[in-house]
N, C-alpha and C positions, 0 to 999 in steps of 0.2 A: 409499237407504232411510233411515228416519230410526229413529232408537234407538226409539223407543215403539212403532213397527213391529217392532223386532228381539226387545224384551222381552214383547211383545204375540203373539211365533211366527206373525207375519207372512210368507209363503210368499213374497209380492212380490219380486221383485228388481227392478222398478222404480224411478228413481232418485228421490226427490222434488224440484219444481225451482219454484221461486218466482221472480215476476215480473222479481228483480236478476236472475238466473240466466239468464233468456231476456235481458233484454237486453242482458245480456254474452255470452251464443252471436250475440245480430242483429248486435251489434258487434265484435265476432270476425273472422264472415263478410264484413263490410264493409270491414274492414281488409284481406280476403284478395281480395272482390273488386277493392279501388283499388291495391294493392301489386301481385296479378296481372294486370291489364291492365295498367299498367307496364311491367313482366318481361314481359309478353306479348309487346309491341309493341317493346320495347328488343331484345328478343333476336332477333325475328325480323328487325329492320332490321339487327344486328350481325350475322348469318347471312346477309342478301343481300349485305353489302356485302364477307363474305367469299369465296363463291362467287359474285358476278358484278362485283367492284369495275369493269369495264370502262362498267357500266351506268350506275353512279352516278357517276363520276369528272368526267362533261360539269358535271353540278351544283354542284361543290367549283369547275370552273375548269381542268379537270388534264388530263392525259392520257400516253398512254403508258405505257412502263415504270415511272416514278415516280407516275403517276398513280394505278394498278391499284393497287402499290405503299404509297400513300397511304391509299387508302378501306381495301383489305383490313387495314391498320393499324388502322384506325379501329373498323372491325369484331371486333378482336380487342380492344381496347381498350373497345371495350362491353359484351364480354363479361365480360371480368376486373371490368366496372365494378359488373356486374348479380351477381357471385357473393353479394350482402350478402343477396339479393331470398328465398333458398329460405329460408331458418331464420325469419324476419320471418311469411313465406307460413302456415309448418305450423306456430308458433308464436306468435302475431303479443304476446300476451303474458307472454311468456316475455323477449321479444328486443324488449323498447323502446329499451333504448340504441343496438344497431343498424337500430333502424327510424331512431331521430334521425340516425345517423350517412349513412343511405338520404336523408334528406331534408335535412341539411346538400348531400351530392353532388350532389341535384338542384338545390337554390337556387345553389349553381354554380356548375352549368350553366346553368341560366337568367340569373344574371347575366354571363359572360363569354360566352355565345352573344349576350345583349344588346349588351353593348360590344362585340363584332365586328361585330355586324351596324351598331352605331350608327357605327360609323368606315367604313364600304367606300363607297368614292367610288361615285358613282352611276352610272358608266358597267358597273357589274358585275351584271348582271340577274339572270344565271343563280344567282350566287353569294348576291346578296341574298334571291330567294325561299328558296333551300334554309337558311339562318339563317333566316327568319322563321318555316318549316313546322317547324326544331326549335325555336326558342322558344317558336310555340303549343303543339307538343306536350308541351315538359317542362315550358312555365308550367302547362298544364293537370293534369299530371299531380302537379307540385307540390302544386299547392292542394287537389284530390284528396287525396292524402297528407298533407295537413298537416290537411286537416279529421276524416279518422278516427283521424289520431293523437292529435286534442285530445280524440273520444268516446275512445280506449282509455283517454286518460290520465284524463281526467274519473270515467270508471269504475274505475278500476284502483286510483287515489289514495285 
């Protein structure tokens, strides 16, 4: 409500909202949807890989006891990776430094998922598709990330 409403005994409690106002709500949201499908997708594949590492294990190359072993690590490790994801989500302006520090962890991962995949001699097929399906995913999610953090900042500065 704006003061000439309040001295004016304006009933409204309406908030009054001006066109920066909306597009720092459009940009908000945008930030929550590129950050939550992220988090969406990061944590559901850390959640398979903890209750079915036997599934994923053929992909990495591995197996057995060390295998299961392996991925169910990895999956716990995606998790602890993803804990930065919820304050960024319901805040995303509040929490720019930990969005940067979100988006430092993603570049890398994109770059040393790169450099593994660019070193695996070519007789490793299995192990080469499954780098290539995380590099698309965190390159993508990267760039995603990185382009609504340039509207927060753009706006926010």
């Amino acid at each position: 409500m704006r003061k000439a409403d309040l001295r004016r005994g304006s009933g409204s409690k309406q908030r009054q909202t001006g066109p920066r106002d909306r597009r720092h709500e459009v940009v908000l949201w945008l930030v929550r949807l590129a950050v939550g499908t992220v988090f969406f997708f990061n944590v559901t594949c850390a959640l398979a890989f903890v209750a079915q590492p036997a599934r994923y294990a053929p992909g990495f190359e591995v197996g057995g006891v060390p295998g299961r072993a392996l991925v169910r690590g990895m999956g716990i490790l995606f998790l602890m990776w993803n804990a930065t994801y919820p304050p960024v989500l319901i805040r995303p302006d509040r929490h720019r430094t930990l969005f940067a520090v979100i988006l430092a962890q993603q570049a890398i991962g994109v770059a040393g998922e790169t450099w593994m995949w660019a070193t695996l001699p070519a007789d490793h097929t299995a192990l080469w598709n499954t780098g290539l399906r995380f590099i698309a995913f965190d390159g993508a999610g990267l760039v995603g990330m990185a382009v609504v953090f340039w509207l927060l900042r753009c706006l926010t500065d």
